[in-house]
gemmi code that builds the backbone of each chain (N, CA, C; Angstrom):
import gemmi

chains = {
    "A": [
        ("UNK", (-110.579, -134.503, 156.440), (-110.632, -134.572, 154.974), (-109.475, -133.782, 154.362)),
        ("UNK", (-109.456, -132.297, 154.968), (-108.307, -131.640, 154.410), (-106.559, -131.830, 154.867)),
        ("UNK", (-106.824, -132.674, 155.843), (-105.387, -133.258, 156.049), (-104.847, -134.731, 155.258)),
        ("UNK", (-106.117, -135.357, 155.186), (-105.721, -136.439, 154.126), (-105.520, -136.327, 152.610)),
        ("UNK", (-106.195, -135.165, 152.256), (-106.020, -134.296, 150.919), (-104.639, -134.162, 150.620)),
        ("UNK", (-104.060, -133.389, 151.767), (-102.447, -132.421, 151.445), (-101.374, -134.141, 152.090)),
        ("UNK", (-101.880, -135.085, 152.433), (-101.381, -136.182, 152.808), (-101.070, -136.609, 151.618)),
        ("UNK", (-102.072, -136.888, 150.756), (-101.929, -137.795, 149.588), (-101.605, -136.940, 148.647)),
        ("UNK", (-101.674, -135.461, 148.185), (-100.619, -134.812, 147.739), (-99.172, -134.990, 147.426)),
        ("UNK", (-98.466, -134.708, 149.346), (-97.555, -134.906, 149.027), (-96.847, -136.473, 148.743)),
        ("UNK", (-97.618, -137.542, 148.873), (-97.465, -138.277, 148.389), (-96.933, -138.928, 147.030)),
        ("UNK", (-97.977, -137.949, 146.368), (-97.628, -137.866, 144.937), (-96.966, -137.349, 144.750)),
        ("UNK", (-96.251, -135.898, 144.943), (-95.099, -135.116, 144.958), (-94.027, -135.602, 145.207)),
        ("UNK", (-94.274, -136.964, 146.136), (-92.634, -137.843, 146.629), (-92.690, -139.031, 145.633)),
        ("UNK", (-93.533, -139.319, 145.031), (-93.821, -140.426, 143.975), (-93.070, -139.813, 142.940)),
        ("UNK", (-93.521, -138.916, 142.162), (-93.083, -137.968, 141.298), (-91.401, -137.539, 140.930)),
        ("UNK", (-90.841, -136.959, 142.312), (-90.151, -136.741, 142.749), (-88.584, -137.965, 142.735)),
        ("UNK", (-89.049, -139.080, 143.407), (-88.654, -140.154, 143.669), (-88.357, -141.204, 142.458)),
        ("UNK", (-89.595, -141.071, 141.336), (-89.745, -142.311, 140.663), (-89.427, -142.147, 139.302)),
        ("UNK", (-90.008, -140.509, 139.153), (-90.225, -140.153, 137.517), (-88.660, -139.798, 137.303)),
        ("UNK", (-88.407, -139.698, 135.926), (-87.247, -139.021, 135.406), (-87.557, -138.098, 134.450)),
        ("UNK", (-87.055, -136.801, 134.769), (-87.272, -135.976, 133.351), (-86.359, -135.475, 132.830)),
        ("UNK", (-86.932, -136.180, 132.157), (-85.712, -136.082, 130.603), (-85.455, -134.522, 130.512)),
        ("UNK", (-86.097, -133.816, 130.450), (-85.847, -132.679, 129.980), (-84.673, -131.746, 130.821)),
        ("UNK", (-84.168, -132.202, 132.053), (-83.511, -131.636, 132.746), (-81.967, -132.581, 132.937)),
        ("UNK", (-82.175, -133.918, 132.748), (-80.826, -134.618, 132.412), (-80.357, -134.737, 131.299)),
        ("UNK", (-80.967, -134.374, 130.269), (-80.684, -134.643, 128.846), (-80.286, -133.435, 127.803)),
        ("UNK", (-78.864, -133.374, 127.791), (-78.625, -132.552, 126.811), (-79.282, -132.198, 125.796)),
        ("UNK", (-79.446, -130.422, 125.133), (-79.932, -130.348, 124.110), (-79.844, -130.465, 122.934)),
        ("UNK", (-79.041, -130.771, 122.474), (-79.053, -131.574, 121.267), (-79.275, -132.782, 121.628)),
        ("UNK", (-79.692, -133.819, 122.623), (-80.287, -135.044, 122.144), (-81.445, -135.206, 122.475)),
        ("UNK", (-82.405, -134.187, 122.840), (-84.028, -133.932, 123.086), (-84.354, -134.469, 122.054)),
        ("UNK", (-83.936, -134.262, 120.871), (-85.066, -134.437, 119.382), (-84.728, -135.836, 118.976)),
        ("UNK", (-83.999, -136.637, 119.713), (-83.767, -138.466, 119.327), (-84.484, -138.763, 119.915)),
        ("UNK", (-85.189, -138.029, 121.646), (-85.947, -138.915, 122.362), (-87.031, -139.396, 122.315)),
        ("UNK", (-87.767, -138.498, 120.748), (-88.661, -138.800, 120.254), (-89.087, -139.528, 119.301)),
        ("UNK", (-87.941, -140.042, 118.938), (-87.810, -140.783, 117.612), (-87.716, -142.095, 117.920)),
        ("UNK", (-87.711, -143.237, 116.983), (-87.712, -144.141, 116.919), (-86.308, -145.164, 116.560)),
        ("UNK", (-85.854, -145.676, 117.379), (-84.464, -146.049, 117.062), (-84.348, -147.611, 116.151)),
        ("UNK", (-84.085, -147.177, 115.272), (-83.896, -147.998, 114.206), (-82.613, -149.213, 114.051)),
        ("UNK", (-81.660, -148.527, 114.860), (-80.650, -149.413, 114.667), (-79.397, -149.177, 115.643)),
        ("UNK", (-78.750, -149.948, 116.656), (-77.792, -149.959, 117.685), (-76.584, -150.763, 117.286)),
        ("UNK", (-75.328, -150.607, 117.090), (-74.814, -151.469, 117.106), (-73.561, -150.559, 117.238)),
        ("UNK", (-72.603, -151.600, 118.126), (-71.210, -151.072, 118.429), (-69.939, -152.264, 118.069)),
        ("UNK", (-68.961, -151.722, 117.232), (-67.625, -152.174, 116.939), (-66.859, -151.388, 117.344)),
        ("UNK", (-65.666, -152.348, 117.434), (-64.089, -152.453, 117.615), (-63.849, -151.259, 117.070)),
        ("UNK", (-62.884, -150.121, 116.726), (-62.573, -149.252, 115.763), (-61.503, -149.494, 115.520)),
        ("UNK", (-62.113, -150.556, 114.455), (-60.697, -151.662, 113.529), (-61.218, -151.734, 112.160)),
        ("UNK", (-60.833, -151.552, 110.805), (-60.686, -151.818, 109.648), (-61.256, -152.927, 109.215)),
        ("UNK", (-61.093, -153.992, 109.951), (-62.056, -155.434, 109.483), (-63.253, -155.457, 109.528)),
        ("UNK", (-63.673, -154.376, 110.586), (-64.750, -154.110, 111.191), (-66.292, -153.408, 110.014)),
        ("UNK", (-65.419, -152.303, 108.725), (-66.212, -151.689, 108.294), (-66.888, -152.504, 107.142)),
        ("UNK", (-66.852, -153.717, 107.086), (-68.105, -154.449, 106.194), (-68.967, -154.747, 106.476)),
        ("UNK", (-68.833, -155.155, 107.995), (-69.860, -155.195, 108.989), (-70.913, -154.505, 108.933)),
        ("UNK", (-70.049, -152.931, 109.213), (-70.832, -151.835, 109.671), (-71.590, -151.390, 108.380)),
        ("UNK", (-70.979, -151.537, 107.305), (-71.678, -151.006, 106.095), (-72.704, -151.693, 105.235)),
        ("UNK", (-72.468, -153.243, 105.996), (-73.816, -154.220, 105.691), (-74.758, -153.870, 106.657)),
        ("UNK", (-74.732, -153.769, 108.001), (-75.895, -153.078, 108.983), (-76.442, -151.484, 108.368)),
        ("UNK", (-75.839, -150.963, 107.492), (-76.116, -149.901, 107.498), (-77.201, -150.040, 106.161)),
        ("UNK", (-76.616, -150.749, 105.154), (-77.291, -150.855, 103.514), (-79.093, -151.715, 104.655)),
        ("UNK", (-78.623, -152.053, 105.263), (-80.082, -152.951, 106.111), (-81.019, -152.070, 106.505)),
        ("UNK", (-80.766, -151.576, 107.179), (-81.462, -150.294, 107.630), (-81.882, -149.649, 106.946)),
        ("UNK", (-80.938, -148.675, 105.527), (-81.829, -148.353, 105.309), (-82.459, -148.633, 103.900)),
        ("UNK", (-82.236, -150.069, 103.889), (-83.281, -150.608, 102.903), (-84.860, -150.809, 103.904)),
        ("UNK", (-84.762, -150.633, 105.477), (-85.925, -151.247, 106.564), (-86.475, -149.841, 105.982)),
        ("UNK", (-85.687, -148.644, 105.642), (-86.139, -147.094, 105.815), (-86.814, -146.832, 105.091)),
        ("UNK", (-86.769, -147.789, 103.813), (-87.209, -147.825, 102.163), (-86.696, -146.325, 101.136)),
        ("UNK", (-85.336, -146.231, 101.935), (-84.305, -145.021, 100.611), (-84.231, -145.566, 99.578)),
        ("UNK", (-84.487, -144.919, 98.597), (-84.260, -145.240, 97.291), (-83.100, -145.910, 97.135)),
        ("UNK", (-82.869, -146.876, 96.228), (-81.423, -147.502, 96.217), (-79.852, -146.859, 95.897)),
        ("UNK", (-80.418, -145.842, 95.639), (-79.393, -144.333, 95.105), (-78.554, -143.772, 96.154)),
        ("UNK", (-79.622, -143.666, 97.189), (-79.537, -143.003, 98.544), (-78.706, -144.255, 99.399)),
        ("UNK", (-78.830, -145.402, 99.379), (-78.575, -146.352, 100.349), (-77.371, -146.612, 99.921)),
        ("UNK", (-76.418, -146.222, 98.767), (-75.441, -146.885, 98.769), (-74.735, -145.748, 98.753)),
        ("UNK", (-75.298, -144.491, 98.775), (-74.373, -142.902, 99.222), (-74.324, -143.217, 100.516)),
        ("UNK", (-75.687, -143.359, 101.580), (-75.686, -143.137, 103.059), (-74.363, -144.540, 103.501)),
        ("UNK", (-74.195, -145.369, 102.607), (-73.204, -146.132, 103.012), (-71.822, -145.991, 102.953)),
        ("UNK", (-71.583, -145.403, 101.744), (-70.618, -144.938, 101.677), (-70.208, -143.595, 102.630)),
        ("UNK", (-71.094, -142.749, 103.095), (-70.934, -141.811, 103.754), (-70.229, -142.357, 105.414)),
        ("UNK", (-70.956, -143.227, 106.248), (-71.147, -143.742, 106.989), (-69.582, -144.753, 107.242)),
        ("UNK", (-69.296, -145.361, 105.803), (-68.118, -146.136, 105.744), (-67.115, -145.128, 105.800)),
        ("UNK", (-66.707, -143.861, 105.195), (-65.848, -142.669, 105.470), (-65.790, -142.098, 106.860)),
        ("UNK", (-67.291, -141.683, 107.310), (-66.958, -141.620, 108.323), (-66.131, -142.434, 109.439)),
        ("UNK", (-66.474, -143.947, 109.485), (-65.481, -144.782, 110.258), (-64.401, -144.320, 110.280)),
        ("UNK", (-64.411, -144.902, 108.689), (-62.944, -144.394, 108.644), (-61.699, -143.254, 109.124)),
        ("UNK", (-62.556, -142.330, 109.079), (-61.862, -141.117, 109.831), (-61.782, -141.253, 111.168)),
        ("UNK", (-62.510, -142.098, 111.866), (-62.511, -142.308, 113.241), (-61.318, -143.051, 113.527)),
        ("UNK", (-61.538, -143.963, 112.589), (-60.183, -145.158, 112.951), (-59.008, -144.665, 112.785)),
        ("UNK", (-59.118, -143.509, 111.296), (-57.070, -142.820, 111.252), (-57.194, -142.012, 111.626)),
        ("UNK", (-57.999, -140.550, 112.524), (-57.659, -139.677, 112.855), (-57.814, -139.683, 114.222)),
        ("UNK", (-59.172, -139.918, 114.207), (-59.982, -139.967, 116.053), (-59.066, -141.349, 117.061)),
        ("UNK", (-59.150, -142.272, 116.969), (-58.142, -143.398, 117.848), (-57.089, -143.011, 116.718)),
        ("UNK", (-56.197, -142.730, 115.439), (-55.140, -142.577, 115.199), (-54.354, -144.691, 115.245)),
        ("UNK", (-55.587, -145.223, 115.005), (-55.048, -146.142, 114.810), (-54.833, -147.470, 116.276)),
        ("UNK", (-55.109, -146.338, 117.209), (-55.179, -147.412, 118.563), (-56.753, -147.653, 118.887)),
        ("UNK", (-56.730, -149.331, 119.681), (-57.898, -149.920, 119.718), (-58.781, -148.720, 120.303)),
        ("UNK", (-60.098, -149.173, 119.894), (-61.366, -148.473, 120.582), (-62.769, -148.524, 119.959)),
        ("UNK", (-63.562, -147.924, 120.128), (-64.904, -148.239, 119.587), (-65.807, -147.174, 118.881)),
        ("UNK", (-66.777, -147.916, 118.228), (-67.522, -147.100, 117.602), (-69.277, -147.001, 117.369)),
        ("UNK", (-69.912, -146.217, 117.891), (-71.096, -146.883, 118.367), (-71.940, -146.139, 117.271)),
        ("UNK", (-72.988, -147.207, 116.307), (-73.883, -146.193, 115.339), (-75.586, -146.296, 115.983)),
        ("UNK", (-75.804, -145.374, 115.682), (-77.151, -145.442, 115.825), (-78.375, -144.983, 114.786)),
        ("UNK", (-79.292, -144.946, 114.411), (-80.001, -144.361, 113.699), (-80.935, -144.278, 114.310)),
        ("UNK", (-81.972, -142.951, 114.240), (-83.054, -142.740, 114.607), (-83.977, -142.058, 113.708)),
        ("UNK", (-85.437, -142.702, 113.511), (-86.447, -141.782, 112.430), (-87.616, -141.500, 113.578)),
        ("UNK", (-88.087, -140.455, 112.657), (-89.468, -140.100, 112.910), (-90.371, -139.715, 111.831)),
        ("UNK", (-90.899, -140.271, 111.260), (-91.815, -139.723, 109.699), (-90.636, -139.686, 108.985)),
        ("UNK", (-90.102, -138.881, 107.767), (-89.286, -138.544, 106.719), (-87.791, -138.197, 107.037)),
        ("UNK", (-87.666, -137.994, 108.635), (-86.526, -137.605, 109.474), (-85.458, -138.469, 109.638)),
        ("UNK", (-84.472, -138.884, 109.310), (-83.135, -139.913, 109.994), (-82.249, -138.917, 110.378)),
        ("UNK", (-81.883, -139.640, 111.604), (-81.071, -138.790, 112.423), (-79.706, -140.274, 111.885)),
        ("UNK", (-78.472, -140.253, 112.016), (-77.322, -140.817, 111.989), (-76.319, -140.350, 112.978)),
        ("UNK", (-76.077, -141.021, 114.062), (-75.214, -141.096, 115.052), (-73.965, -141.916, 115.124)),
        ("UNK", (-73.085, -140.904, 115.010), (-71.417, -142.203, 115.052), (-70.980, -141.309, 115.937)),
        ("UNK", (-70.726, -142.405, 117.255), (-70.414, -141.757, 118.353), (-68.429, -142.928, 118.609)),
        ("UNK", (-67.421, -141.947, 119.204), (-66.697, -142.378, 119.507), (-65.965, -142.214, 121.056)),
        ("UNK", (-64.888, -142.358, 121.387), (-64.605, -142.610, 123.130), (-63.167, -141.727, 122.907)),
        ("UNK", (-62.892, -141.407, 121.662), (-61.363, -140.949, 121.771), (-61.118, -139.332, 121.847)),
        ("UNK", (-60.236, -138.682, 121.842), (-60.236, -137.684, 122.822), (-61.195, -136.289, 122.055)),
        ("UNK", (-61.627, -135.421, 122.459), (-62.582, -135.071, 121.628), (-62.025, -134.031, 120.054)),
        ("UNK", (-62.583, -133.959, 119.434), (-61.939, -132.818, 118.162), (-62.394, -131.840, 118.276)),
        ("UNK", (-61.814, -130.786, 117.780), (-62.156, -129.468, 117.328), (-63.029, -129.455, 116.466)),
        ("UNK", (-64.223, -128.301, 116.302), (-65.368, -128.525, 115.435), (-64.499, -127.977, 113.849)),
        ("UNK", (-63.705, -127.783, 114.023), (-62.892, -127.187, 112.537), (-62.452, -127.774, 111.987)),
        ("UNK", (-62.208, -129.363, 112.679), (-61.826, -130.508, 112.163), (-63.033, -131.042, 111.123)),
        ("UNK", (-64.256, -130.492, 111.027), (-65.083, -130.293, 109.941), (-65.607, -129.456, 109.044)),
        ("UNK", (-64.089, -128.272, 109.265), (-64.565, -128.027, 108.206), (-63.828, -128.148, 106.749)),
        ("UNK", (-64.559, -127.763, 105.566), (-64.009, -128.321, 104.395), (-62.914, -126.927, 103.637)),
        ("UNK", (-61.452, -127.518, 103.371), (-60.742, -126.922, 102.905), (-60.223, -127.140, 101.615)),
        ("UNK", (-60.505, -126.015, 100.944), (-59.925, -126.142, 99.391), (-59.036, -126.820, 99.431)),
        ("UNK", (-59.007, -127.635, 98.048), (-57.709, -128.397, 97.598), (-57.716, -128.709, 96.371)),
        ("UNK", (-56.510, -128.948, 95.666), (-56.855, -129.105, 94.574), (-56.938, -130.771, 94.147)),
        ("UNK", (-57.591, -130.937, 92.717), (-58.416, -132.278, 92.530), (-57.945, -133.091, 93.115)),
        ("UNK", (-56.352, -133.743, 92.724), (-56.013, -134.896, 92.931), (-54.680, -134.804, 93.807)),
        ("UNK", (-54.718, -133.628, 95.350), (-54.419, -133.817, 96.488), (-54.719, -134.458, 97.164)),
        ("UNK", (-54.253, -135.502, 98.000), (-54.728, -136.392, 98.521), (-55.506, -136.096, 100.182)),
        ("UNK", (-56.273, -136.964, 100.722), (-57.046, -136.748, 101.758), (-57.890, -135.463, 101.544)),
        ("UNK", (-59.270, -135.754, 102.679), (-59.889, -134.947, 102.651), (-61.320, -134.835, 101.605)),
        ("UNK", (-61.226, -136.222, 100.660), (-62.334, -136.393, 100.054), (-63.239, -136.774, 100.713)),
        ("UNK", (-62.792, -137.674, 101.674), (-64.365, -138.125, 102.445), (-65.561, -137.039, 103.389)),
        ("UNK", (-64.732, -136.701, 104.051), (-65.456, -135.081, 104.300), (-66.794, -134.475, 103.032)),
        ("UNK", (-65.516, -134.122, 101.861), (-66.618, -133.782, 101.223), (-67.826, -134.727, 100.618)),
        ("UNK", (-67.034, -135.917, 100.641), (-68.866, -136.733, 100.447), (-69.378, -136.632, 101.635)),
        ("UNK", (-69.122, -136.579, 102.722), (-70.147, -136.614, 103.759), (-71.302, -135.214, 103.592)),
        ("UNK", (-70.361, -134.090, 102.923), (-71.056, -133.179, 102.699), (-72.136, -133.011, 101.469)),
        ("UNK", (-71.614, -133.589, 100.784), (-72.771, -133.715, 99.752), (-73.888, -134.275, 99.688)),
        ("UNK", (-73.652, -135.761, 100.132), (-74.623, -136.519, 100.286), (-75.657, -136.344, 101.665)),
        ("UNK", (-75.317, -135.805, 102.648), (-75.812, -135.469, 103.916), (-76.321, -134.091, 103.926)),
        ("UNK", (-77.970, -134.263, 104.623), (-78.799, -133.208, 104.359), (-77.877, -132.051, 105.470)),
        ("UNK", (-77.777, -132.821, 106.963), (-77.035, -131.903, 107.950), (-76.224, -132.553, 108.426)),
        ("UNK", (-74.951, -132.273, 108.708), (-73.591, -132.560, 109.257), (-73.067, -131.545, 110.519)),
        ("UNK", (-73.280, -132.598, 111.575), (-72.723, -131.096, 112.716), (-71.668, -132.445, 113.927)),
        ("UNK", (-70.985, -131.574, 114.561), (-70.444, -132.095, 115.770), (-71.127, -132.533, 117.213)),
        ("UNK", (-71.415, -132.799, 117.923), (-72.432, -132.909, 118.871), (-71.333, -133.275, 120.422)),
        ("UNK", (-71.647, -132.201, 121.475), (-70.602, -132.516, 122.508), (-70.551, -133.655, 123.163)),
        ("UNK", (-70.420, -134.210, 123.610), (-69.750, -135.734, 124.077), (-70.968, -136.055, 124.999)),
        ("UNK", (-71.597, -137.124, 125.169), (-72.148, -137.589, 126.645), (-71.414, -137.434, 127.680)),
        ("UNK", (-70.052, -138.027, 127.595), (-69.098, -137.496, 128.754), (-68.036, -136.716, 128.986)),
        ("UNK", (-66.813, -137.248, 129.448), (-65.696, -136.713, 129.317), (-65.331, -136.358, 128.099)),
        ("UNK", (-65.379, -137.667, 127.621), (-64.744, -138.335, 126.387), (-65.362, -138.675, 125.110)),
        ("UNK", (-64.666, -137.968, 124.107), (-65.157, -138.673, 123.112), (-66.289, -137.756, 121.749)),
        ("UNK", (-66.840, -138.069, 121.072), (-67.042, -137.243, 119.748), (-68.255, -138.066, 119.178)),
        ("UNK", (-69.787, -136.987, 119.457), (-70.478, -137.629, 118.390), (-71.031, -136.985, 117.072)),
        ("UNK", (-70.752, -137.704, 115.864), (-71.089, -136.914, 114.824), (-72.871, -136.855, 114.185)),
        ("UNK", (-73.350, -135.937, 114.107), (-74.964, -136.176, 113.554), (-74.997, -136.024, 112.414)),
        ("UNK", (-75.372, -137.383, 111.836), (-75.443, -136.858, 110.301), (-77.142, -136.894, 109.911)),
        ("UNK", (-78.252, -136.251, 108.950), (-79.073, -136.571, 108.852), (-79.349, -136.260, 107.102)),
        ("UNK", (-80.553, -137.275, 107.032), (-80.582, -137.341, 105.737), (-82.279, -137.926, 105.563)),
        ("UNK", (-82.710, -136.848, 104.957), (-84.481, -137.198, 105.081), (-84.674, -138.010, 103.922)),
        ("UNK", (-85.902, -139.074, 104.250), (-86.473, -140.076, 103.225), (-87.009, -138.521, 101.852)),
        ("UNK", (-86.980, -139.456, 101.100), (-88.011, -138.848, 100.013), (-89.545, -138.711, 100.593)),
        ("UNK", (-90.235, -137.932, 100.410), (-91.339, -137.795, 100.669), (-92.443, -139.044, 100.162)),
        ("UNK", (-92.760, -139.139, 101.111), (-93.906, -140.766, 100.507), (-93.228, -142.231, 100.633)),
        ("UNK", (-92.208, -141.874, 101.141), (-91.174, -143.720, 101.076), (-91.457, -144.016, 102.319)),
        ("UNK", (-91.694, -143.005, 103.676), (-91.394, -143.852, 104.764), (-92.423, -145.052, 105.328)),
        ("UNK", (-92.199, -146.124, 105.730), (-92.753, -146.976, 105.739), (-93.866, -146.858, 107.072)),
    ],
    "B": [
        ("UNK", (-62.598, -158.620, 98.890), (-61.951, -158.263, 97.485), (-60.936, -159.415, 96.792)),
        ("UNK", (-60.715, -159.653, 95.827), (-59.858, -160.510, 95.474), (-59.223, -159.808, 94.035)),
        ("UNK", (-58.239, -159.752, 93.626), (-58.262, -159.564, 92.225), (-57.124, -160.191, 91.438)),
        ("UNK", (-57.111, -160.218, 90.118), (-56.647, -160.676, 89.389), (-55.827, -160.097, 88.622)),
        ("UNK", (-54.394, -160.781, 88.438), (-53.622, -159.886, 87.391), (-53.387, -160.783, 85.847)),
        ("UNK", (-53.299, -160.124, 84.925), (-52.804, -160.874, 83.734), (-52.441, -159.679, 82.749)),
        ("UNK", (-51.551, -160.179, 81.667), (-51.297, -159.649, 80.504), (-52.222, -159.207, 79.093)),
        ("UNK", (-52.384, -157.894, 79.344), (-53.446, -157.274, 77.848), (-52.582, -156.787, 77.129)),
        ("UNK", (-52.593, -157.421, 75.756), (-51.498, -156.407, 75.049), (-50.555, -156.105, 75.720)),
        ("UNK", (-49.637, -154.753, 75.721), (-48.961, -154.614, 75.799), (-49.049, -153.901, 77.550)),
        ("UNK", (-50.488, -154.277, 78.499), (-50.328, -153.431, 79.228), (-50.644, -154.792, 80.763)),
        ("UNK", (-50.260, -154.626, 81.424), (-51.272, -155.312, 82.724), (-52.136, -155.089, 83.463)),
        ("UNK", (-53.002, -156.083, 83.463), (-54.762, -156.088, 83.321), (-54.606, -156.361, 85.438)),
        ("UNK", (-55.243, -155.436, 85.703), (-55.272, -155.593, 87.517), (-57.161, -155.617, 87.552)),
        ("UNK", (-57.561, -156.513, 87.624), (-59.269, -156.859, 87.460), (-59.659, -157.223, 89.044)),
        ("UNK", (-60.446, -156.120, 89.694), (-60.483, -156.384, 90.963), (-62.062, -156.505, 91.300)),
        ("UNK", (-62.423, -157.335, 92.517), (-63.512, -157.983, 93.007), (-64.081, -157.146, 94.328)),
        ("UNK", (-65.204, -157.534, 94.310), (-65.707, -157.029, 95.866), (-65.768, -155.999, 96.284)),
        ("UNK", (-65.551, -155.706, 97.340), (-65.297, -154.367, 98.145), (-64.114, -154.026, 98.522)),
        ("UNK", (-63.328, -152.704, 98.355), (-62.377, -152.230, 98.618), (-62.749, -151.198, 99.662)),
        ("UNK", (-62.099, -151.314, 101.089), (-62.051, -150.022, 102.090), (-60.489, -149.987, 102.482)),
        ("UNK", (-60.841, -149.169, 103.402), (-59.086, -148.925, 104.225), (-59.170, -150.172, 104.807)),
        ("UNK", (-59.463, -151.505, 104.909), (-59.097, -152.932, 105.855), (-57.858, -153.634, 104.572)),
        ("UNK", (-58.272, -153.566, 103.352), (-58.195, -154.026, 101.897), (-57.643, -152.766, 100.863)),
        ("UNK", (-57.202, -151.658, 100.962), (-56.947, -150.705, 100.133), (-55.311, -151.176, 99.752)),
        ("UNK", (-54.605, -151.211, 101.275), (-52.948, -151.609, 101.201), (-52.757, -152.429, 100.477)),
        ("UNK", (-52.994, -153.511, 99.983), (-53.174, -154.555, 99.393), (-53.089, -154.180, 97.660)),
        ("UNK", (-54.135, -153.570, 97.352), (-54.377, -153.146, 96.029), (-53.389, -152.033, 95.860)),
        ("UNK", (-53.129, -151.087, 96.365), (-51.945, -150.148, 96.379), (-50.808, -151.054, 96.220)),
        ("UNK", (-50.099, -152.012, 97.201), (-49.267, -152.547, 96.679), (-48.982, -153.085, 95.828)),
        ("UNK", (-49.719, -154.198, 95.385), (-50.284, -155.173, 93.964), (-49.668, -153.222, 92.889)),
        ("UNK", (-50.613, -152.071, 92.797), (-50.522, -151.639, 91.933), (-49.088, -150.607, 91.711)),
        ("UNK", (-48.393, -150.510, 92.770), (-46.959, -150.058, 93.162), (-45.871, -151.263, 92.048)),
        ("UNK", (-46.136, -152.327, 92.710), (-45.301, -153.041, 92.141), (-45.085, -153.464, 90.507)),
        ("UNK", (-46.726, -152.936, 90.111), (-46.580, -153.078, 88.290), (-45.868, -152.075, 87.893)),
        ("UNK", (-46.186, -150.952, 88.654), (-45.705, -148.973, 88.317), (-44.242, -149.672, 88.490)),
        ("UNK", (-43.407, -150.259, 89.280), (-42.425, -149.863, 89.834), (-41.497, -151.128, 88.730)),
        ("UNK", (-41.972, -152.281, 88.559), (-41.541, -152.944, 87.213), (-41.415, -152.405, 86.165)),
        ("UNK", (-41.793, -151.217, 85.678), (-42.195, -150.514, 84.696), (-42.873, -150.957, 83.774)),
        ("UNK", (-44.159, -151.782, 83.929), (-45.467, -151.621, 83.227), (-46.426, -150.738, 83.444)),
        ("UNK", (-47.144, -150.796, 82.489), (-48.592, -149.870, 82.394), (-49.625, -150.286, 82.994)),
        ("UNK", (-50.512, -149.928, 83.630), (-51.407, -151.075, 84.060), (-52.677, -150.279, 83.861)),
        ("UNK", (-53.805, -151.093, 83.507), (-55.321, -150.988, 83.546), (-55.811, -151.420, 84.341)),
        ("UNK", (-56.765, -151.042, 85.221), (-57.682, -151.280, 86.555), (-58.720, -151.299, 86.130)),
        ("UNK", (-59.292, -152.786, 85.874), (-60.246, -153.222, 85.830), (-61.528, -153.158, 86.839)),
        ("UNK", (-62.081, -151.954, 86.832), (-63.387, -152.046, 88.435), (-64.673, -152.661, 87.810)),
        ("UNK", (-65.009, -153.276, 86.960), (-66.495, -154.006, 86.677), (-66.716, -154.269, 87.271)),
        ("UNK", (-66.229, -154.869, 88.412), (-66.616, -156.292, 89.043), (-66.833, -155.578, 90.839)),
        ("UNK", (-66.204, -154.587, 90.521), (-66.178, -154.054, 92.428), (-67.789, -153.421, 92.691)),
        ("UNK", (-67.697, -154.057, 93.332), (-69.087, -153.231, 93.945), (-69.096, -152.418, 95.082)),
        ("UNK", (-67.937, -151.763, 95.339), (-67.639, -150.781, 96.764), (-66.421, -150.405, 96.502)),
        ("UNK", (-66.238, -149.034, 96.171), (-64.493, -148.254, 96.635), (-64.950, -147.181, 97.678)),
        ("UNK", (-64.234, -146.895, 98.516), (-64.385, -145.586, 99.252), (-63.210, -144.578, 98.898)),
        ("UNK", (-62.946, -143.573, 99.295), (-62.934, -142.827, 98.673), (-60.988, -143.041, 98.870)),
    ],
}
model = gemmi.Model(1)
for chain_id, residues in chains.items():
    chain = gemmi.Chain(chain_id)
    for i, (resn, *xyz) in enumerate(residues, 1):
        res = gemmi.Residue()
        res.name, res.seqid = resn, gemmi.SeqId(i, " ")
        for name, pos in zip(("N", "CA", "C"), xyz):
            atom = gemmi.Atom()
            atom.name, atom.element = name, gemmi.Element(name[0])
            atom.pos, atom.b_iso = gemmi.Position(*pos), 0.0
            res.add_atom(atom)
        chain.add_residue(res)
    model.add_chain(chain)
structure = gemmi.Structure()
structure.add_model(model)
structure.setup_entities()
């Protein structure tokens, strides 16, 4: 009895072992708190200019699915469309490559993911530097900052590459 | 985006459509270079846009 006990034990221990994956030990910490969430929206483009009507019609979609006030949906778009943008003239600098968005909720929570492949930036590359009004560049930043509850850098899945988290909570009582 | 140019008074009327991003910005910059650089005045008509970035 007690050898078929510690038999089928380790059984399970090689099942376990063998079959399960835990997340908690392959998965970077900053992306623990997406794994719980609900992914709302995947989609990857070219990081090309033709590209951002696309991206900014998938985006007004979403989060009209999110039910943001209509106030909110055409800031989070515009936010989202800047961001590209900076990907395309600063991050590739204009050479082909890609751009992968994601969104993730949980209750009142959106997480916003624009992840890119090009070489990685300095986190100072966000931050915001005085200027005066009508110097050019550098406005989009600050809408990302305004309109976005949190704005941070997030280290790469791999070698390569830059993902930005933007998040921006529903109004209380909207989420669907 | 599409837009339109014509004569107001004494100034030129640049009446633009749609969405403007960096795919479509060069475009309208030039169009508005070339009134500056004729030496007219020009008015930018945005009623009609429903998207500028920044």
């Amino acid at each position: 009895m007690l050898f078929r006990r510690i038999l089928f034990e380790s059984n399970i221990t090689y099942f376990m072992s063998t079959f399960c994956i835990d997340y908690n030990v392959n998965i970077q910490e900053p992306y623990k708190k997406i794994m719980s969430m609900k992914r709302i929206l995947h989609v990857e483009h070219s990081a090309c200019t033709s590209q951002l009507c696309q991206i900014r019609d998938k985006v007004r979609d979403a989060c009209h699915s999110l039910a943001y006030p209509e106030s909110d949906i055409n800031l989070i778009t515009l936010v989202i469309d800047e961001a590209c943008t900076n990907i395309i003239r600063y991050a590739y600098s204009g050479e082909p490559g890609r751009i992968v968005l994601e969104i993730f909720q949980h209750e009142n929570e959106v997480i916003f993911h624009l992840q890119d492949f090009a070489k990685c930036i300095d986190k100072s590359c966000l931050k915001l530097r005085k200027k005066k009004l009508l110097e050019p560049g550098g406005l989009g930043l600050q809408l990302i900052y305004q309109v976005m509850d949190v704005v941070q850098l997030l280290p790469p899945k791999g070698s390569v590459g830059n993902i930005l988290e933007l998040k921006k909570h529903l109004p209380k009582g909207s989420q669907k | 985006m599409t837009f339109e140019q014509k004569n107001y008074l004494h100034y030129q009327l640049l009446a633009l459509t749609g969405e403007v991003d960096l795919h479509n910005s060069p475009q309208v910059r030039k169009q508005l270079l070339a009134i500056v650089e004729s030496g007219n005045s020009v008015i930018v008509d945005f009623s009609a846009l429903s998207y500028i970035d920044s």
